[in-house]
mmCIF file of the N, C-alpha and C atoms, coordinates in Angstrom:
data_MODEL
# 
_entry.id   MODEL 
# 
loop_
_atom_site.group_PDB 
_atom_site.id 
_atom_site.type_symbol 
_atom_site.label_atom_id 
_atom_site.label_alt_id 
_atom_site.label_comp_id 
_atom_site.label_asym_id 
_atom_site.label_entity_id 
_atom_site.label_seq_id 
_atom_site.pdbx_PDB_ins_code 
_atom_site.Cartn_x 
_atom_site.Cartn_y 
_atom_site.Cartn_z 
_atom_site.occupancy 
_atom_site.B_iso_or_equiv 
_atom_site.pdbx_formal_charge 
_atom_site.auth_seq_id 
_atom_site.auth_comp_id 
_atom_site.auth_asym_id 
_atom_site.auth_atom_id 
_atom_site.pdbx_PDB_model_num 
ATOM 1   N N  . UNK A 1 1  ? 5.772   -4.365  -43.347 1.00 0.00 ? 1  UNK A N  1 
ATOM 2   C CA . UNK A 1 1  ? 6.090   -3.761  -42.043 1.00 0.00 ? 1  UNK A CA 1 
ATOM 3   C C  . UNK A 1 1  ? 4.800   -3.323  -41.338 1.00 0.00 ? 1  UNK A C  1 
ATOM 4   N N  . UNK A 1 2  ? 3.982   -2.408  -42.085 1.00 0.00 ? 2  UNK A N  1 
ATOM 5   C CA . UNK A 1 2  ? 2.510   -2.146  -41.467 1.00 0.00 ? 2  UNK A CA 1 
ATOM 6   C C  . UNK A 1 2  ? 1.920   -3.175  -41.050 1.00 0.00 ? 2  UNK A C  1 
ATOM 7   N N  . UNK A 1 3  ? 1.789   -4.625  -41.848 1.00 0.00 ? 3  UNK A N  1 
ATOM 8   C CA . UNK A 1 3  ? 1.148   -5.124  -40.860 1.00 0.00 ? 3  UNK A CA 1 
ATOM 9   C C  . UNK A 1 3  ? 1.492   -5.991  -40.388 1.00 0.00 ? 3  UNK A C  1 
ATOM 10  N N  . UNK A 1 4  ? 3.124   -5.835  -40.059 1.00 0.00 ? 4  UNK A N  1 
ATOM 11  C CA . UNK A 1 4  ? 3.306   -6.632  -38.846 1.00 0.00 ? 4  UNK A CA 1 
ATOM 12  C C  . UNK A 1 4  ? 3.196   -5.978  -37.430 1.00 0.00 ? 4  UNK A C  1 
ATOM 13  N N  . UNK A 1 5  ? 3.619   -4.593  -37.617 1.00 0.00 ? 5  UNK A N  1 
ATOM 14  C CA . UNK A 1 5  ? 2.644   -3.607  -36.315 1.00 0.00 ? 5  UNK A CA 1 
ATOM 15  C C  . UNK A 1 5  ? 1.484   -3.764  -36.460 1.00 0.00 ? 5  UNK A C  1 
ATOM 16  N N  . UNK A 1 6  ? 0.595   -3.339  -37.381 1.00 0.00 ? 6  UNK A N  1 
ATOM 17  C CA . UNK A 1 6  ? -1.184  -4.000  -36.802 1.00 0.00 ? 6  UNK A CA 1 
ATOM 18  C C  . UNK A 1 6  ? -1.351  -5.171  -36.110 1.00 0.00 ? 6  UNK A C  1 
ATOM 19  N N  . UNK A 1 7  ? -0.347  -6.255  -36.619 1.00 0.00 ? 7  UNK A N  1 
ATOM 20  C CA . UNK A 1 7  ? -0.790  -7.705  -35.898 1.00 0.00 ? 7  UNK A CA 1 
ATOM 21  C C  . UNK A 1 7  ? -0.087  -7.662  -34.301 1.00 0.00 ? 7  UNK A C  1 
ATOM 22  N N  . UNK A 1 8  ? 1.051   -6.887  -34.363 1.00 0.00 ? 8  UNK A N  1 
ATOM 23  C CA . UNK A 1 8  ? 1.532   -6.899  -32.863 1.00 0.00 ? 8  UNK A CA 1 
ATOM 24  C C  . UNK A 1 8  ? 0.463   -5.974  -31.792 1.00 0.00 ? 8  UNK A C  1 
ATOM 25  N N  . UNK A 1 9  ? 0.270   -4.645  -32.782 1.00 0.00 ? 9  UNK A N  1 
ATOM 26  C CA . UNK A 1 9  ? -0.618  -3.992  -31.824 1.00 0.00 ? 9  UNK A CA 1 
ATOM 27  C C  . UNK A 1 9  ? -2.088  -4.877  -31.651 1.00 0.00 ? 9  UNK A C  1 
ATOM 28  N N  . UNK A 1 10 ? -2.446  -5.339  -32.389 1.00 0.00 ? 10 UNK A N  1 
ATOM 29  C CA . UNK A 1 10 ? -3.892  -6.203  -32.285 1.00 0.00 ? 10 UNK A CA 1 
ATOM 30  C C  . UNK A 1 10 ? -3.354  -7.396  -30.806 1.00 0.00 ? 10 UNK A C  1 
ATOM 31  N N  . UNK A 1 11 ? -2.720  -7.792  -31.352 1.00 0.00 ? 11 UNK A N  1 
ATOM 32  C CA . UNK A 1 11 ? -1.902  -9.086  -30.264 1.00 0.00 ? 11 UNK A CA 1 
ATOM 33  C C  . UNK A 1 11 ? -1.913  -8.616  -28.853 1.00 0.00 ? 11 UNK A C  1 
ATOM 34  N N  . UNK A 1 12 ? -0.961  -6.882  -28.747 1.00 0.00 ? 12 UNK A N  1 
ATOM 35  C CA . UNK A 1 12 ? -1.169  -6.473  -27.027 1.00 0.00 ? 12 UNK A CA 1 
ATOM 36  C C  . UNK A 1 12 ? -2.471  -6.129  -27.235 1.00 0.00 ? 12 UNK A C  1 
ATOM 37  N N  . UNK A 1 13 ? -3.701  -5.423  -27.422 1.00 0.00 ? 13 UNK A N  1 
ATOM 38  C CA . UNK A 1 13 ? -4.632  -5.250  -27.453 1.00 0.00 ? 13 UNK A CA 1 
ATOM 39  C C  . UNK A 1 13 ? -5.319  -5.998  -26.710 1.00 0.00 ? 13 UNK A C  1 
ATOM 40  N N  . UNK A 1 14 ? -5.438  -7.021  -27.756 1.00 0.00 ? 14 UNK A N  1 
ATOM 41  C CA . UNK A 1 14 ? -6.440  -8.335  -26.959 1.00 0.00 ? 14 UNK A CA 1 
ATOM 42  C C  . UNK A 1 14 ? -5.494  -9.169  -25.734 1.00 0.00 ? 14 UNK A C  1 
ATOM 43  N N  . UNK A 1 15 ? -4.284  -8.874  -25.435 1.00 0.00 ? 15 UNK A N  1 
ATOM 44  C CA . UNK A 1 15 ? -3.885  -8.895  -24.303 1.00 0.00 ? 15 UNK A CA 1 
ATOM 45  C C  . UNK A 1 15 ? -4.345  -8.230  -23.155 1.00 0.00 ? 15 UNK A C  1 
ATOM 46  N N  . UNK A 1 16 ? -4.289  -6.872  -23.487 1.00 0.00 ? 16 UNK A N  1 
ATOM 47  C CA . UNK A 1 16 ? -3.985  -5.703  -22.324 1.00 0.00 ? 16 UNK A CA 1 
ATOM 48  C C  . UNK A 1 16 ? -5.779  -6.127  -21.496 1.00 0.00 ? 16 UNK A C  1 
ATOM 49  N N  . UNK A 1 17 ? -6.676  -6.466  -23.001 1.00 0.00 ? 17 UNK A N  1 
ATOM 50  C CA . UNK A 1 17 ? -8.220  -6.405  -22.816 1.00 0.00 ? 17 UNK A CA 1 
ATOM 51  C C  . UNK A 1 17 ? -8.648  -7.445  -22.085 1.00 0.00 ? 17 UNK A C  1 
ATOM 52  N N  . UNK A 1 18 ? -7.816  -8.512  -22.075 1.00 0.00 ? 18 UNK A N  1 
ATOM 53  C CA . UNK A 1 18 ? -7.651  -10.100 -21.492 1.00 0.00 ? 18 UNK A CA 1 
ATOM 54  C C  . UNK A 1 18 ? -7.811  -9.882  -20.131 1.00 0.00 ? 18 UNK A C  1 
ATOM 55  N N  . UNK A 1 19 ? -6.266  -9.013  -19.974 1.00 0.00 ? 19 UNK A N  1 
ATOM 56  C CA . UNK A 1 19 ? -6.320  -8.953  -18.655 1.00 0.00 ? 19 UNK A CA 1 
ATOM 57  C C  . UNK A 1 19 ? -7.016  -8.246  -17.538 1.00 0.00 ? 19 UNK A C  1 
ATOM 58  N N  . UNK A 1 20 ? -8.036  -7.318  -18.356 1.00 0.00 ? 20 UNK A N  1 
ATOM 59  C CA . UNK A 1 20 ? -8.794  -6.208  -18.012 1.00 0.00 ? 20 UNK A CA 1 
ATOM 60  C C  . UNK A 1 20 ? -9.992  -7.193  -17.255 1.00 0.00 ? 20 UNK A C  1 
ATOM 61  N N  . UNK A 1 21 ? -10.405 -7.740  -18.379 1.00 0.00 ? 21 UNK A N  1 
ATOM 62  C CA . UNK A 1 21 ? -11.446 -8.591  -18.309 1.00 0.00 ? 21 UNK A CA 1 
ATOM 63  C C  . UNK A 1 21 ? -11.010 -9.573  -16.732 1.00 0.00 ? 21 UNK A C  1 
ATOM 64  N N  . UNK A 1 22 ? -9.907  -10.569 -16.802 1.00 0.00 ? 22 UNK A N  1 
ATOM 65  C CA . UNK A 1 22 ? -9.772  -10.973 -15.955 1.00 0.00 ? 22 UNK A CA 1 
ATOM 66  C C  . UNK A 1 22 ? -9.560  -10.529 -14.492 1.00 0.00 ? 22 UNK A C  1 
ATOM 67  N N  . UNK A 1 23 ? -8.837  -9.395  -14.597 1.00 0.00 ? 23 UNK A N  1 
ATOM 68  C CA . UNK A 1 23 ? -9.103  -7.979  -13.359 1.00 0.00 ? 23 UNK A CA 1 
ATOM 69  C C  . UNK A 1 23 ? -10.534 -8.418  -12.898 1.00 0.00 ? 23 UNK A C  1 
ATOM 70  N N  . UNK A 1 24 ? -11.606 -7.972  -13.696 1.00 0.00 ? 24 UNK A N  1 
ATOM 71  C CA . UNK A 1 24 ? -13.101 -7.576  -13.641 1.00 0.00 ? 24 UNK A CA 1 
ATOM 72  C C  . UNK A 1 24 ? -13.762 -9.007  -12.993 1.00 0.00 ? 24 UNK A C  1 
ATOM 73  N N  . UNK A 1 25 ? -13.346 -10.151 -13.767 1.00 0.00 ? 25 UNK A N  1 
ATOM 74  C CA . UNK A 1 25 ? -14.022 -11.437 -13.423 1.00 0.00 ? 25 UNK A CA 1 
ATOM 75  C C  . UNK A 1 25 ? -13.355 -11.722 -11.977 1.00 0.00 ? 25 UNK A C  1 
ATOM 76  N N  . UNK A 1 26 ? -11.963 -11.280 -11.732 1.00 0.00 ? 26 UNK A N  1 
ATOM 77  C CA . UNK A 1 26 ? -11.402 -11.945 -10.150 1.00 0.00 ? 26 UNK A CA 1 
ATOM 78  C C  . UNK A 1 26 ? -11.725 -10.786 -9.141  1.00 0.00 ? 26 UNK A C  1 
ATOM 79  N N  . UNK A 1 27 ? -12.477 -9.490  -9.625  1.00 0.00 ? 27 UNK A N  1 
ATOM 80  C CA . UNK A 1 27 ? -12.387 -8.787  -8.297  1.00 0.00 ? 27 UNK A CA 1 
ATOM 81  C C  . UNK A 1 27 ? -14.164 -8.657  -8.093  1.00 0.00 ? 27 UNK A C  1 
ATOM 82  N N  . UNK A 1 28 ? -14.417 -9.519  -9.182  1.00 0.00 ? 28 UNK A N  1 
ATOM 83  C CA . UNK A 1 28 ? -16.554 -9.781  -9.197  1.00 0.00 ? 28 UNK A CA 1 
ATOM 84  C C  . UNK A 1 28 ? -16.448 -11.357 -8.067  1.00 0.00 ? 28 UNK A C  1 
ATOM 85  N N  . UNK A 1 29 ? -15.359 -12.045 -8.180  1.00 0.00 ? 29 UNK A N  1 
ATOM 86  C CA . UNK A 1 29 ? -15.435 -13.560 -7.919  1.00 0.00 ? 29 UNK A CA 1 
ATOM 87  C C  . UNK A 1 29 ? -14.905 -12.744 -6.521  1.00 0.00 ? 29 UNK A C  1 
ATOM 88  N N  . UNK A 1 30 ? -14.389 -12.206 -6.199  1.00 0.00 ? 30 UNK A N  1 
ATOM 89  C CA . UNK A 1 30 ? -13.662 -12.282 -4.541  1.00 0.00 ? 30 UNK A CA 1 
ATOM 90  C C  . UNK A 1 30 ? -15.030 -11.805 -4.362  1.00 0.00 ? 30 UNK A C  1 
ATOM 91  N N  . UNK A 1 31 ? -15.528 -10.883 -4.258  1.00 0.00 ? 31 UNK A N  1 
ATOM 92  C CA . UNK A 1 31 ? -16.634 -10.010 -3.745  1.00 0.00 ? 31 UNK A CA 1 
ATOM 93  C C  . UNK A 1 31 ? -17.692 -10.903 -3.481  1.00 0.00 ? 31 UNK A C  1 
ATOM 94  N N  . UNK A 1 32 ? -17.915 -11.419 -4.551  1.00 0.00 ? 32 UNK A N  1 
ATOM 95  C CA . UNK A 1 32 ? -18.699 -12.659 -4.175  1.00 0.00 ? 32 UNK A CA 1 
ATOM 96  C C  . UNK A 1 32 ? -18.739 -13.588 -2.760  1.00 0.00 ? 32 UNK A C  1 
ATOM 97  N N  . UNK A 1 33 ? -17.295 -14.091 -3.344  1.00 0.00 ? 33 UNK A N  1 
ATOM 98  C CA . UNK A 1 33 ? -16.938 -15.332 -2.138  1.00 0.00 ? 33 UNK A CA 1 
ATOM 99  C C  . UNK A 1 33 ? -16.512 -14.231 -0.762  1.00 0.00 ? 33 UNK A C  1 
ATOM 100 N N  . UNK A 1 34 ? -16.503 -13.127 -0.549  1.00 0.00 ? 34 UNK A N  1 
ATOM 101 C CA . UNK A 1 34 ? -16.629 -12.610 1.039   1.00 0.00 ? 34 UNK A CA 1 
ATOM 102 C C  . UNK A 1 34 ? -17.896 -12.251 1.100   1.00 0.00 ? 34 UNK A C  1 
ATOM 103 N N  . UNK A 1 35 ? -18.661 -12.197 0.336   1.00 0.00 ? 35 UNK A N  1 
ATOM 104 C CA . UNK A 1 35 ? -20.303 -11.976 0.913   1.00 0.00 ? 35 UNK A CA 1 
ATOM 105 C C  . UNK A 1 35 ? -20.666 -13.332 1.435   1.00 0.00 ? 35 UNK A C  1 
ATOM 106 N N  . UNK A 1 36 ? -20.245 -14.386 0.836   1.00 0.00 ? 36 UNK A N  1 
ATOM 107 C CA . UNK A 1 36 ? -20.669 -15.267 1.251   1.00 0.00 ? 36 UNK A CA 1 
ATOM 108 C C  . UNK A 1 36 ? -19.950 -16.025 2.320   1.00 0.00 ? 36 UNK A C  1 
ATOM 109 N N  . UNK A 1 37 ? -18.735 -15.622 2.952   1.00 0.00 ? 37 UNK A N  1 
ATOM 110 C CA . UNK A 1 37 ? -17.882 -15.962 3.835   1.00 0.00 ? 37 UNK A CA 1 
ATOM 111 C C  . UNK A 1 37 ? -18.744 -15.241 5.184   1.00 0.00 ? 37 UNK A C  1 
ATOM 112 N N  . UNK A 1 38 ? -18.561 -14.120 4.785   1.00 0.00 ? 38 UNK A N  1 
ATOM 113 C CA . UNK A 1 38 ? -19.450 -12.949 5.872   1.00 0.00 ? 38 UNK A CA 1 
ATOM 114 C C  . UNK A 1 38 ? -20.889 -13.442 5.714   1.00 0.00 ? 38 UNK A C  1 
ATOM 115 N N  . UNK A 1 39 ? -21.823 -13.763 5.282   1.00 0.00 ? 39 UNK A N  1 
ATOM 116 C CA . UNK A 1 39 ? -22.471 -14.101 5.647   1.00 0.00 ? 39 UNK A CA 1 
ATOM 117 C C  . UNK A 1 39 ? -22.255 -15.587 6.305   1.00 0.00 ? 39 UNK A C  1 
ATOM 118 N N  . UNK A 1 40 ? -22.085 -16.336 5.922   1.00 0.00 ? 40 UNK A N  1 
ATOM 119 C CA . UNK A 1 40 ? -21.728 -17.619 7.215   1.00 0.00 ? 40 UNK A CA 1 
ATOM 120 C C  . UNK A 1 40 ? -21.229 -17.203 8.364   1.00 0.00 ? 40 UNK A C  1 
ATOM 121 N N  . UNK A 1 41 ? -20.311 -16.086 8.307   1.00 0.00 ? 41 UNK A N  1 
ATOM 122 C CA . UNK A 1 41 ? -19.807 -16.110 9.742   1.00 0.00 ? 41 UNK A CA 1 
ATOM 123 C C  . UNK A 1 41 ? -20.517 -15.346 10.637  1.00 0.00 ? 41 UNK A C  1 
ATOM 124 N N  . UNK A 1 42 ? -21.356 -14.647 10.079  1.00 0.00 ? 42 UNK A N  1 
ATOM 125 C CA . UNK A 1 42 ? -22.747 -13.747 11.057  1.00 0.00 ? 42 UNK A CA 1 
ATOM 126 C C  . UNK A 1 42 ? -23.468 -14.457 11.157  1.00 0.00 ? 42 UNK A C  1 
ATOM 127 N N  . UNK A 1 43 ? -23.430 -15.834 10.708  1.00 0.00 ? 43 UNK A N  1 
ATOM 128 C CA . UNK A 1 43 ? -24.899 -17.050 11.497  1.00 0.00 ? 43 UNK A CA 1 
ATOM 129 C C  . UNK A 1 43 ? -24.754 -17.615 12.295  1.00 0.00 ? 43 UNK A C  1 
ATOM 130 N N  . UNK A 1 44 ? -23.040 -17.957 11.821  1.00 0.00 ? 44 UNK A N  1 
ATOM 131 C CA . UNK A 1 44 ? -22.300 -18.894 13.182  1.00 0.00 ? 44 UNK A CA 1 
ATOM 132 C C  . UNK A 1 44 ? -22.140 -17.969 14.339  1.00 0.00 ? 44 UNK A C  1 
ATOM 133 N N  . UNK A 1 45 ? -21.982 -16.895 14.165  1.00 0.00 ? 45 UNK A N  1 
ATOM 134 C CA . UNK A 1 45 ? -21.911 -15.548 15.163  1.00 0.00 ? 45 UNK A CA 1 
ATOM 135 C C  . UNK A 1 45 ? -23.165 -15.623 16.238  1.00 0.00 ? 45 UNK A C  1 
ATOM 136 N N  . UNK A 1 46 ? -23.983 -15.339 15.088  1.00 0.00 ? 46 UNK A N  1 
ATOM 137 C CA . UNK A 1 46 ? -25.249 -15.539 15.783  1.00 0.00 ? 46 UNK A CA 1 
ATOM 138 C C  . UNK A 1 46 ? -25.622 -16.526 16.358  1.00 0.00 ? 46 UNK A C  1 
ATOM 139 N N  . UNK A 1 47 ? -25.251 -17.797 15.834  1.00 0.00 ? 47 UNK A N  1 
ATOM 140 C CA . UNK A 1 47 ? -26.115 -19.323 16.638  1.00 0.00 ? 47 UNK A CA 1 
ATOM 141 C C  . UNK A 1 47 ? -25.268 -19.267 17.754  1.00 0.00 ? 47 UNK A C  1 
ATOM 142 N N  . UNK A 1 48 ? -23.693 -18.491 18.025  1.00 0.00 ? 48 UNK A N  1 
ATOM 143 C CA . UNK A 1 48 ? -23.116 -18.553 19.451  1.00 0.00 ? 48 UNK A CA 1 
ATOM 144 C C  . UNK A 1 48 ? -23.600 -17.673 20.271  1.00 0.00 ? 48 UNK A C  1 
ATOM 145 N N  . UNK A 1 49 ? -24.146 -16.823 19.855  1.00 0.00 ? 49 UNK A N  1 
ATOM 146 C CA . UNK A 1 49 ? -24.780 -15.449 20.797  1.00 0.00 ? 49 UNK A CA 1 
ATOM 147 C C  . UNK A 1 49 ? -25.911 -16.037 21.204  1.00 0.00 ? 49 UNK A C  1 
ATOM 148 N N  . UNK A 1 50 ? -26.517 -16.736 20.615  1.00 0.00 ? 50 UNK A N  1 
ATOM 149 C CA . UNK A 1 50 ? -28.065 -17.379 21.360  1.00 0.00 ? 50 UNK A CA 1 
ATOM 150 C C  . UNK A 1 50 ? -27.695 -18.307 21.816  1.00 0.00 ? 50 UNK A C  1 
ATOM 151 N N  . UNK A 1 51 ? -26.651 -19.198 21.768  1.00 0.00 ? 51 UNK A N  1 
ATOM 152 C CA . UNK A 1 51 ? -26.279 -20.369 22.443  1.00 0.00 ? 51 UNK A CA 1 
ATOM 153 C C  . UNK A 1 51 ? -25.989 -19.512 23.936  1.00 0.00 ? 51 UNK A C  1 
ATOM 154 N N  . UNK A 1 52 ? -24.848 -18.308 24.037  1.00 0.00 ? 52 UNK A N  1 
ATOM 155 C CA . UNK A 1 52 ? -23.840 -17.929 24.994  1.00 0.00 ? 52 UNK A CA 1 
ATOM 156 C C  . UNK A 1 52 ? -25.225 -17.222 26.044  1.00 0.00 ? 52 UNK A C  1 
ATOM 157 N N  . UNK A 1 53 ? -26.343 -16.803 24.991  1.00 0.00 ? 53 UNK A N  1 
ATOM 158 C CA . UNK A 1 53 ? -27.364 -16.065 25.968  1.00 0.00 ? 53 UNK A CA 1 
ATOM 159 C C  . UNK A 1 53 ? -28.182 -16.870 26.626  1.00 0.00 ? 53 UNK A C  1 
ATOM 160 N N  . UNK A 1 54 ? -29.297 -18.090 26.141  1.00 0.00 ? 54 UNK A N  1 
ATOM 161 C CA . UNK A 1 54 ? -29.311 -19.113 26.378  1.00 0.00 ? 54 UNK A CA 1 
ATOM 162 C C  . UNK A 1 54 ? -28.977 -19.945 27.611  1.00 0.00 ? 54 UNK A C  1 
ATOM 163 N N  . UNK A 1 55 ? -27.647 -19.856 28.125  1.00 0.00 ? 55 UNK A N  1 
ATOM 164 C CA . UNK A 1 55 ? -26.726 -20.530 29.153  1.00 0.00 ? 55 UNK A CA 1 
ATOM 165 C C  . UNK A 1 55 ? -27.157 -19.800 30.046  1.00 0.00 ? 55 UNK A C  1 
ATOM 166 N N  . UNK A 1 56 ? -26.465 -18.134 29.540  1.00 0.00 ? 56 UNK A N  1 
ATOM 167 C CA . UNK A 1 56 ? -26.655 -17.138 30.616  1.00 0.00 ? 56 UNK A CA 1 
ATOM 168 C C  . UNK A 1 56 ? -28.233 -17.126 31.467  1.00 0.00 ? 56 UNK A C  1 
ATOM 169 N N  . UNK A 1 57 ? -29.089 -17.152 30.514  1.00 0.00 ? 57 UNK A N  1 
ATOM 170 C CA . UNK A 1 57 ? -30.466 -17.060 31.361  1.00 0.00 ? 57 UNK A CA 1 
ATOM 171 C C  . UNK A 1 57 ? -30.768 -18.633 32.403  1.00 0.00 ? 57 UNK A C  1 
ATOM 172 N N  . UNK A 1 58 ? -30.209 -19.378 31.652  1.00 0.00 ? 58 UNK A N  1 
ATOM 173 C CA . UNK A 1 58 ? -30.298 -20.602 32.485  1.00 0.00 ? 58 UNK A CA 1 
ATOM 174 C C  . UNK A 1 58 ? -29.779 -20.267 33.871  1.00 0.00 ? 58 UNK A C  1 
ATOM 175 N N  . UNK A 1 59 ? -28.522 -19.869 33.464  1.00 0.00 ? 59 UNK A N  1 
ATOM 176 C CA . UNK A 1 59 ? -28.014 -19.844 35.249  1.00 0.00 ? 59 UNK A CA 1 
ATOM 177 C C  . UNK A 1 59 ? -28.319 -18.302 36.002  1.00 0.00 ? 59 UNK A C  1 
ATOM 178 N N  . UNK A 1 60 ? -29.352 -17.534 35.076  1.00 0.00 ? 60 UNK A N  1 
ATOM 179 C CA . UNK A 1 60 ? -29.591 -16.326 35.936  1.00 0.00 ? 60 UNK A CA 1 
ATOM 180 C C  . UNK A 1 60 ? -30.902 -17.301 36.631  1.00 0.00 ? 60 UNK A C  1 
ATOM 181 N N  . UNK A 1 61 ? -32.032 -17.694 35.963  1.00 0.00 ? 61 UNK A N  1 
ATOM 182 C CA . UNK A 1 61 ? -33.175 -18.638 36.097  1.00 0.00 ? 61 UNK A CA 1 
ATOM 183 C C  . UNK A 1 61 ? -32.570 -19.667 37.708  1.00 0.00 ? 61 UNK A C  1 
ATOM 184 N N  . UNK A 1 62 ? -31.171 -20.181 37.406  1.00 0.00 ? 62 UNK A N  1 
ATOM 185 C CA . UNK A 1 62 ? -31.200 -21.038 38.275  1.00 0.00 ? 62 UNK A CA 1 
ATOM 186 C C  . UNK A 1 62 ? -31.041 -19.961 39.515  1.00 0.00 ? 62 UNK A C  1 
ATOM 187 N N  . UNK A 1 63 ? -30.568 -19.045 39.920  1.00 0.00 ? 63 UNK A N  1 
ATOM 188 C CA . UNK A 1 63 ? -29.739 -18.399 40.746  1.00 0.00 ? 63 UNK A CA 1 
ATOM 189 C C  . UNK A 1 63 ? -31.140 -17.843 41.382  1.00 0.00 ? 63 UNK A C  1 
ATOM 190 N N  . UNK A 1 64 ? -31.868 -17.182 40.477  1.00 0.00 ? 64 UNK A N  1 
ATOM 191 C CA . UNK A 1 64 ? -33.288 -16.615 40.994  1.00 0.00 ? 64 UNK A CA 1 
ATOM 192 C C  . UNK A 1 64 ? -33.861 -17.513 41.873  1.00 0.00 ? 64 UNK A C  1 
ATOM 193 N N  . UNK A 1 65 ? -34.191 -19.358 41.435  1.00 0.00 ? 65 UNK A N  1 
ATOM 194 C CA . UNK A 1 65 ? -35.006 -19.736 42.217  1.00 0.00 ? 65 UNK A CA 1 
ATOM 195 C C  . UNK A 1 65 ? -34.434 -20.597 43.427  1.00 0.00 ? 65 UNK A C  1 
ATOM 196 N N  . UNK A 1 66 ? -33.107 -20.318 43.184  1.00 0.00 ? 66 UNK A N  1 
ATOM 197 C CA . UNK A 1 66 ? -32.013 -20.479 45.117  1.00 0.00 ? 66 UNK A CA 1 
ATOM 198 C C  . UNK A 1 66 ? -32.502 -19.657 45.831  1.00 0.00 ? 66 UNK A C  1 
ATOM 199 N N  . UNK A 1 67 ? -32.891 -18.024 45.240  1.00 0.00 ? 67 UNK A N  1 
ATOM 200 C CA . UNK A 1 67 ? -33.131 -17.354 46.263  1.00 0.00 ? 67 UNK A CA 1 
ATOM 201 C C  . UNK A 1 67 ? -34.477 -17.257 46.974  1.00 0.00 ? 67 UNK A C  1 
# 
């Protein structure tokens, strides 16, 4: 009887620890993959803000030398 409780408690054990672990590895892996989401999207952010500014000076540039 004892050790068929040691082997069950050993059994959830390295369960409960499984899933601990896997907790730890999927909330290290998300963190990851949004640093790296967020960072792409603050470049693409950025290459539109210099694109959108870019334009803008063009047609302030053009407007200046109409006048």
């Amino acid at each position: 009887m004892y050790r068929v409780m040691r082997s069950a408690t050993q059994e959830w054990t390295n369960h409960t620890v499984m899933e601990e672990v896997m907790e730890e590895v999927m909330e290290e892996v998300m963190e990851e993959v949004m640093e790296e989401v967020m960072e792409e999207v603050m470049e693409e952010v950025m290459e539109v803000m210099v694109e959108v500014m870019e334009e803008v000076m063009e047609e302030v540039m053009e407007e200046v030398m109409r006048r």
